[in-house]
TIRO-873266 format. One record per residue: z negated, y negated, x of N, C-alpha, C, O, CB in turn. Coordinates in nm, 4 decimals. Atoms other than C-alpha are relative to their C-alpha. Glycine has a CB too. Layout:
BEGIN
       n.pz       n.py       n.px      ca.pz      ca.py      ca.px       c.pz       c.py       c.px       o.pz       o.py       o.px      cb.pz      cb.py      cb.px
          Z          Y          X          Z          Y          X          Z          Y          X          Z          Y          X          Z          Y          X
...
***
This chain:
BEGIN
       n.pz       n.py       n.px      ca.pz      ca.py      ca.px       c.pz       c.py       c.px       o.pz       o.py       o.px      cb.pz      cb.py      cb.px
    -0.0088    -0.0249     0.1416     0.1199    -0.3637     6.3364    -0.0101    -0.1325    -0.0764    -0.0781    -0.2205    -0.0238    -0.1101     0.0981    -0.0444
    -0.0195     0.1432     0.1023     0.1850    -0.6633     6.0470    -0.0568     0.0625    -0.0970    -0.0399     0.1742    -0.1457     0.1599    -0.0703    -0.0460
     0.0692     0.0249     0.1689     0.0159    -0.6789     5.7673     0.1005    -0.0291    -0.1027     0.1796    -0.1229    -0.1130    -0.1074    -0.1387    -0.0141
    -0.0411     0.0308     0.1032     0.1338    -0.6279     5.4819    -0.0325    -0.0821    -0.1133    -0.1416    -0.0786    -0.1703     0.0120     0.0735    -0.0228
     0.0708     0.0953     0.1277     0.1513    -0.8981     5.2011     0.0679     0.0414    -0.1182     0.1638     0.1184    -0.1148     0.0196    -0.1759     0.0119
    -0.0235    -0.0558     0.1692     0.1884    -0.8573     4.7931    -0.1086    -0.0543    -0.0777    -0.1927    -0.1372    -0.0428    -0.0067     0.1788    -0.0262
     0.0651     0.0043     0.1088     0.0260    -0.8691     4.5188    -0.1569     0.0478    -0.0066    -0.1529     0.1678     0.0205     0.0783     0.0687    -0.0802
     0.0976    -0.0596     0.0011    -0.3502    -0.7957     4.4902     0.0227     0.1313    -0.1666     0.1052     0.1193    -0.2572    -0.1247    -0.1320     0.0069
    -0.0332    -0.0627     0.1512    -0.3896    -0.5027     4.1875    -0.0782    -0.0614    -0.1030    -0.0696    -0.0080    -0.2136    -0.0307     0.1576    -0.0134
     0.1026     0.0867     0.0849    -0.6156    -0.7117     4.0064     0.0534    -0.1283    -0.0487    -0.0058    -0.1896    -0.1376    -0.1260    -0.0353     0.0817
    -0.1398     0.0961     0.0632    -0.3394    -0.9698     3.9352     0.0891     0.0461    -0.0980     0.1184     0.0148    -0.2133     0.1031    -0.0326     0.1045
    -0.1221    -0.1344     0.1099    -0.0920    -0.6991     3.8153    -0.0512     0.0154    -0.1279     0.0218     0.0145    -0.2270     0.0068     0.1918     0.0576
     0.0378    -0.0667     0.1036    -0.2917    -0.6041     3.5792    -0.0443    -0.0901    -0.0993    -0.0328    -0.0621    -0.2186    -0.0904     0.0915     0.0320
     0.0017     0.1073     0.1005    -0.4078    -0.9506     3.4350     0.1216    -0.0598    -0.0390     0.1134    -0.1197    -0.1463    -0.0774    -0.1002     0.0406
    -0.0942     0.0430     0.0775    -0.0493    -1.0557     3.3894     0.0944     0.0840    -0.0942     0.1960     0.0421    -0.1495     0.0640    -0.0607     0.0768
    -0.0357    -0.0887     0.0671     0.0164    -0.7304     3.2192    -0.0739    -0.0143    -0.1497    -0.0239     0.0183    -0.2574    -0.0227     0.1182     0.0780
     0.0449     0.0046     0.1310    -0.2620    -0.8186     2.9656     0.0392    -0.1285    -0.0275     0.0315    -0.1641    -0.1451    -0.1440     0.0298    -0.0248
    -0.0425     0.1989     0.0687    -0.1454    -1.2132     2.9405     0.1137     0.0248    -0.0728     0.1359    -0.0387    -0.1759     0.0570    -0.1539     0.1383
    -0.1927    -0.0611     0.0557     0.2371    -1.0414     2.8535    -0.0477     0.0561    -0.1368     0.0126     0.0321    -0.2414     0.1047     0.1736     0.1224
    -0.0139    -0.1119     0.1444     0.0859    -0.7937     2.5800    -0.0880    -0.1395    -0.0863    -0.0475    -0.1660    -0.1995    -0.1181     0.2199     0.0107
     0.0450     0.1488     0.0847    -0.1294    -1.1405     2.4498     0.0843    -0.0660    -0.0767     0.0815    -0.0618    -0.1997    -0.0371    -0.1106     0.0837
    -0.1060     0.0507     0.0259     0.1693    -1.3452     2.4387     0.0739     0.0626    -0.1094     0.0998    -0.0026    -0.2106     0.0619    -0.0062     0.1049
    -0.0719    -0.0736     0.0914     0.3564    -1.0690     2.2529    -0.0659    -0.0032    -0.1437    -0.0187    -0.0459    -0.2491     0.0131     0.1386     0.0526
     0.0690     0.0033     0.1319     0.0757    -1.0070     2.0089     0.0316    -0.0918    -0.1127     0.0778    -0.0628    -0.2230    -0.1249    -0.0219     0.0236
    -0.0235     0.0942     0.0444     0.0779    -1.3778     1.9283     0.1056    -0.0575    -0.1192     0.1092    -0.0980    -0.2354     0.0068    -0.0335     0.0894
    -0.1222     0.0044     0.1072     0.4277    -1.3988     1.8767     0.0449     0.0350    -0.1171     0.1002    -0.0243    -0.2097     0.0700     0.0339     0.0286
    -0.0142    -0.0503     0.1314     0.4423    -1.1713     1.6552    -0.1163    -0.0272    -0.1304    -0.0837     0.0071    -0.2440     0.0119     0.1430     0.0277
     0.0907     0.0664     0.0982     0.1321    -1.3130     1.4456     0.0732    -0.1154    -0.0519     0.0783    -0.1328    -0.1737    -0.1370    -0.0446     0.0615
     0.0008     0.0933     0.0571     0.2799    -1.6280     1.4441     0.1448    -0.0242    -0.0891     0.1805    -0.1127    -0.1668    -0.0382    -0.0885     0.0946
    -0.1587    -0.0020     0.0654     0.6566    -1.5083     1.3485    -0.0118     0.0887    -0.1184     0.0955     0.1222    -0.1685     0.1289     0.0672     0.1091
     0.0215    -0.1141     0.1418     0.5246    -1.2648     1.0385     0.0294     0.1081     0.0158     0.0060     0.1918    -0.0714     0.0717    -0.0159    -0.1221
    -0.0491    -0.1421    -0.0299     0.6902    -0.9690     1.2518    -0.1287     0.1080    -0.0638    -0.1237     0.1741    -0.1675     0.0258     0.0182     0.1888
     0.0901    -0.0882    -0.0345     0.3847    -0.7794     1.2995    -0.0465     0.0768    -0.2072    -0.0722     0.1910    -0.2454    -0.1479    -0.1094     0.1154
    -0.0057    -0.0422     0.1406     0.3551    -0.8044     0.8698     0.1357     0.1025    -0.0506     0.1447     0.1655    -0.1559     0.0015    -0.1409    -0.0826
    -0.1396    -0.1175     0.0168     0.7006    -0.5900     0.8827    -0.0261     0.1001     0.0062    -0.0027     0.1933    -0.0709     0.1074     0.0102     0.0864
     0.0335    -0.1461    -0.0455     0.5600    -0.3502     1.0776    -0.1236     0.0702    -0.0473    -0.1482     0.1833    -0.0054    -0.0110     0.0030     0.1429
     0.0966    -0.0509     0.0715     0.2606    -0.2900     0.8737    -0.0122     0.0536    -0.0851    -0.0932     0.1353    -0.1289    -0.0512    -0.0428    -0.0212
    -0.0518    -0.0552     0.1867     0.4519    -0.2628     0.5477     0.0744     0.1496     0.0528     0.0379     0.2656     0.0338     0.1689    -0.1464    -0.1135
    -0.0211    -0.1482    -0.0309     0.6315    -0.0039     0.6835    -0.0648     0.1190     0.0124    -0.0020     0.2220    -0.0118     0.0362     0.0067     0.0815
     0.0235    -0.0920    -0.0475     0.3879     0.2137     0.7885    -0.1051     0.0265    -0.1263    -0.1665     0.1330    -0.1329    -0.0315    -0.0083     0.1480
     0.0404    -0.0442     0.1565     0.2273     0.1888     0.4145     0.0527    -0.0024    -0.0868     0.0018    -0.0579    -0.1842    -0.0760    -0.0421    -0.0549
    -0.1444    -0.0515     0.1212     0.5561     0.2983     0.1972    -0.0858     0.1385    -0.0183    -0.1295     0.2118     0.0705     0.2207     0.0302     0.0833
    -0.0045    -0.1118     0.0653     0.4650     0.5611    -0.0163     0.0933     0.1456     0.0603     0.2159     0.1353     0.0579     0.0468    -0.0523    -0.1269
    -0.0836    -0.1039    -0.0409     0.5934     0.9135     0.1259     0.0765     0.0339    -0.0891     0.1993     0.0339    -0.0803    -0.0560     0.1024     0.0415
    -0.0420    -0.0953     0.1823     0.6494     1.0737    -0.2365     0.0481    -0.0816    -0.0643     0.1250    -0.1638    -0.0146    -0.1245     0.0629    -0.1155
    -0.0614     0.1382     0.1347     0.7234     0.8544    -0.5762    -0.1093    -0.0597     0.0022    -0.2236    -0.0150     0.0112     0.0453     0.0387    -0.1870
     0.1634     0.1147     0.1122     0.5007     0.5442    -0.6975     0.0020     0.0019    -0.1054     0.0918    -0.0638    -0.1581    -0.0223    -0.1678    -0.0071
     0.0555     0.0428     0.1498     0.3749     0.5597    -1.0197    -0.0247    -0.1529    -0.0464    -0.0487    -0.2231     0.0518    -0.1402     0.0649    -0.0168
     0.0383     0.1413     0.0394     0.3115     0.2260    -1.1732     0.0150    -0.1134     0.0721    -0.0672    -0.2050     0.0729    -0.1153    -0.0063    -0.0236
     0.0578     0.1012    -0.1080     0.3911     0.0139    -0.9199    -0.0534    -0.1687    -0.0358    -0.0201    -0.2099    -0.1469     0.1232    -0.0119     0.1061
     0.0901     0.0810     0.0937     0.1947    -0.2991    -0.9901     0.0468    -0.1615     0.1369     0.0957    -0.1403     0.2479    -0.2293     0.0877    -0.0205
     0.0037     0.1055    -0.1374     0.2084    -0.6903    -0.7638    -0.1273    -0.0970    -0.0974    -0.1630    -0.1344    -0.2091     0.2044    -0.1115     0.0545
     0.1464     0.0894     0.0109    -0.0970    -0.8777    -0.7050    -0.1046     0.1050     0.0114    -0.0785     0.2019     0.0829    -0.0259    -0.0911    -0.1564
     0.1300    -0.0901    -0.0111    -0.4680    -0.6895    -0.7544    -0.0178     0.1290    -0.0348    -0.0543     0.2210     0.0384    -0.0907    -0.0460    -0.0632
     0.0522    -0.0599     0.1196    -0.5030    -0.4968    -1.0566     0.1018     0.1379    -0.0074     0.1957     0.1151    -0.0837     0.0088    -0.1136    -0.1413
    -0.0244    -0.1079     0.0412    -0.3728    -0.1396    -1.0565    -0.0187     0.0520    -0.1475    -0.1044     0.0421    -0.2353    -0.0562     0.0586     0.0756
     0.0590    -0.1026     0.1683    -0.2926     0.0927    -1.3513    -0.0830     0.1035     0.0042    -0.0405     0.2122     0.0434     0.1153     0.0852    -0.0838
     0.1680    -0.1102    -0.0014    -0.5994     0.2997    -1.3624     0.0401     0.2021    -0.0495     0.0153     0.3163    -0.0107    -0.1504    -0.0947    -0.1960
    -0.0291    -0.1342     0.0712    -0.4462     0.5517    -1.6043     0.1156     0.0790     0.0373     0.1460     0.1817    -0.0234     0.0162    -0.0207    -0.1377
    -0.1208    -0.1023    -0.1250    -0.1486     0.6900    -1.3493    -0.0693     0.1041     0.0336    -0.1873     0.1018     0.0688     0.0504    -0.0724     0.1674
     0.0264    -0.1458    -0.0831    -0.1759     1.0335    -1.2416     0.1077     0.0435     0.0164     0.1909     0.0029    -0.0646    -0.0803     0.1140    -0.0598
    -0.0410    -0.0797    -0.0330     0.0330     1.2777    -1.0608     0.0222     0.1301    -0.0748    -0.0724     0.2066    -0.0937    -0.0486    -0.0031     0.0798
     0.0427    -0.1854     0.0873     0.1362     1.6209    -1.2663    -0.0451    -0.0007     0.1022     0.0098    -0.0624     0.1934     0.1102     0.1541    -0.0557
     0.0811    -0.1433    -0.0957    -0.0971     1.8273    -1.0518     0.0453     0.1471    -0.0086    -0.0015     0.2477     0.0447    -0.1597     0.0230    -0.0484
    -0.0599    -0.1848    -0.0309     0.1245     2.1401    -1.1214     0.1098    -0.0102     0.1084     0.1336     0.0898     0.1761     0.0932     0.0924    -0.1629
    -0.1161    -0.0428    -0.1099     0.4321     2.0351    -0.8785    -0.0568    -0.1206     0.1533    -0.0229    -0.1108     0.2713     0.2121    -0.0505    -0.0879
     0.0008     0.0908    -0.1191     0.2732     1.7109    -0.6767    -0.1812    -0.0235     0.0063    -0.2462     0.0175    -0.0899     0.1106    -0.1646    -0.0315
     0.1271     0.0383    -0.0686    -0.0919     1.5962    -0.5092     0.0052    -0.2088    -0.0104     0.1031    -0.2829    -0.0013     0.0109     0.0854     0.2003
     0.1004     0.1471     0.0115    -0.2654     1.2219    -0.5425     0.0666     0.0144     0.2013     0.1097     0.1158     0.2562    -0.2646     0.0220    -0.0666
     0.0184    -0.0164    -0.1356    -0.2342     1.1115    -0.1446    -0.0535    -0.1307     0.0403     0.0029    -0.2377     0.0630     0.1256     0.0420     0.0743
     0.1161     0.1583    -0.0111    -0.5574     0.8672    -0.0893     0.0655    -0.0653     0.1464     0.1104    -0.0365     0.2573    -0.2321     0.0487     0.0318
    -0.0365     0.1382    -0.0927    -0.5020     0.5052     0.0157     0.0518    -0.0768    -0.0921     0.0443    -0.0590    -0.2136     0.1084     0.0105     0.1279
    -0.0692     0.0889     0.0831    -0.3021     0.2117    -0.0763     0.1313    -0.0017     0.0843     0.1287     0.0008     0.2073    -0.0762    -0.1472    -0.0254
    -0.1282    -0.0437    -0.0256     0.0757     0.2494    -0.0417     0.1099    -0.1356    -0.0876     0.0905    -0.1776    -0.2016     0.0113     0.1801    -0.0673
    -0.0896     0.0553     0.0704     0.3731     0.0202    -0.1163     0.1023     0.0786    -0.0699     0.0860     0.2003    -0.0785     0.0503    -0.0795     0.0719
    -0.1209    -0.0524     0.0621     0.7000     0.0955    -0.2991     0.0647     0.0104     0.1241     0.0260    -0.0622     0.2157     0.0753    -0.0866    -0.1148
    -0.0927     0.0254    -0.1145     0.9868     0.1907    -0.0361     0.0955    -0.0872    -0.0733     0.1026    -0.1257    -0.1899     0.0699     0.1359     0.0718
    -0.0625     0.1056     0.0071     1.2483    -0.0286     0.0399     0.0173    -0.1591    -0.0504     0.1102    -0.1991    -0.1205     0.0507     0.0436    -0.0240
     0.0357     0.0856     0.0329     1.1459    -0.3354    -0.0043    -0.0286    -0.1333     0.1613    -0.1210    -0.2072     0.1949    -0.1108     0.0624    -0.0924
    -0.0007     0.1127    -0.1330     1.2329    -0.5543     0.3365     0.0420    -0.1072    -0.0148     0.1498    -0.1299    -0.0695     0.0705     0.0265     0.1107
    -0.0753     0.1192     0.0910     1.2559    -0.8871     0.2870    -0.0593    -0.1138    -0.0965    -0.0440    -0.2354    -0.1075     0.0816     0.0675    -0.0907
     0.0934     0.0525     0.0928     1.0371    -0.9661     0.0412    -0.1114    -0.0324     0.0524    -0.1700     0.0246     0.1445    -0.0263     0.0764    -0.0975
     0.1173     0.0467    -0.0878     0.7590    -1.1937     0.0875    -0.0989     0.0642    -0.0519    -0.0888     0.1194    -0.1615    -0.0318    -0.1474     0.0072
     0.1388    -0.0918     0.0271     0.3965    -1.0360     0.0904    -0.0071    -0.0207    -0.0978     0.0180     0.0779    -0.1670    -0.1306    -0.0146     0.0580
     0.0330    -0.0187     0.1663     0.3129    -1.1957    -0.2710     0.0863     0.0693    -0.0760     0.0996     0.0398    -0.1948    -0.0065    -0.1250    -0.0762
    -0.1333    -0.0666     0.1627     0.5830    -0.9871    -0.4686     0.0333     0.1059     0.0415     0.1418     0.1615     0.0236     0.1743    -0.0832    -0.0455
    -0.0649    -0.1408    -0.0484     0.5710    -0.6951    -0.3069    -0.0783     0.1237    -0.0932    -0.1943     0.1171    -0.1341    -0.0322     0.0262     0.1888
     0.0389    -0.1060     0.1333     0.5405    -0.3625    -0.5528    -0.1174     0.0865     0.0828    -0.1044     0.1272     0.1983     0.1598     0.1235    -0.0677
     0.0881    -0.0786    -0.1262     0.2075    -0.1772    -0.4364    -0.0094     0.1134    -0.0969    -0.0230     0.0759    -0.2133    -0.1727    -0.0733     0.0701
     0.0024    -0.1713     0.0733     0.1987     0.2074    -0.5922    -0.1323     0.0216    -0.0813    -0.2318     0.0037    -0.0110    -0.0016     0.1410     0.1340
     0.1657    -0.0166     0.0502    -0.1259     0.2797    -0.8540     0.0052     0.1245     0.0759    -0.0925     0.1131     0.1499    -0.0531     0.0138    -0.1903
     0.0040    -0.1579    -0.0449    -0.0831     0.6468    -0.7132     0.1334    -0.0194     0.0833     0.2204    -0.0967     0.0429     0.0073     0.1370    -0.1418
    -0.0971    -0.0871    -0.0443     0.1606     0.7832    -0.4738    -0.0062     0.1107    -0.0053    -0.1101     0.1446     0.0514     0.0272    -0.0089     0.0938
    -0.0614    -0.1878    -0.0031     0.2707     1.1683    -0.5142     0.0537     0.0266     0.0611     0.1501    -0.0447     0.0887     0.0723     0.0714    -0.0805
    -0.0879    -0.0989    -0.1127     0.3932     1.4054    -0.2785     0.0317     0.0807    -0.0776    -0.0348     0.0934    -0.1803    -0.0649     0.0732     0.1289
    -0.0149    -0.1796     0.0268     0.5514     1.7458    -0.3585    -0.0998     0.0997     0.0616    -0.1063     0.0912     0.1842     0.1424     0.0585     0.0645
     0.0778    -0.0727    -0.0566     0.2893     2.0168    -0.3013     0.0990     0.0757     0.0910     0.2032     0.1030     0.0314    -0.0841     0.0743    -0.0933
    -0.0468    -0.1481    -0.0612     0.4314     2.2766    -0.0369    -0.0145     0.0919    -0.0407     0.0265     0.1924     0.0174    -0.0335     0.0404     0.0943
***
């Protein structure tokens, strides 16, 4: 019988986390990872007021007879492209109630 040679699994698995490192990185140091962030805080519904920089409009609301408030902080959609300072952030987003 021969022995088999390979890989220990304890290798595999550290150059699996050095790969997802690397990746991370990349994308920190290429602004990707800021793409994919904005995306996933676009407003579902409409923005009210949308505002750039700190300071929200306070006095936005939602009718409450056809749409709902939906807590958090939310950008405007469509907006790829644009660098982080100038991007429109929502005082409120609204949904349609169901």
């Amino acid at each position: 019988m021969s022995k088999a040679q390979g890989l220990p699994l304890s290798t595999i698995i550290l150059a699996a986390l050095g790969l997802v490192v690397l990746i991370i990185l990349f994308a920190l140091l290429t602004g990707r990872l800021a793409i994919f962030g904005r995306g996933l805080a676009e407003c579902p519904g409409s923005c009210l007021a949308p505002y750039v920089g700190d300071t929200p409009d306070t006095s936005a609301s939602c009718d409450t007879t056809f749409t709902r408030d939906v807590p958090g902080t939310y950008v405007e959609r469509g907006q790829e492209g644009i660098p982080i300072e100038k991007i429109r952030k929502c005082s409120k987003c609204c949904i349609a109630i169901a």
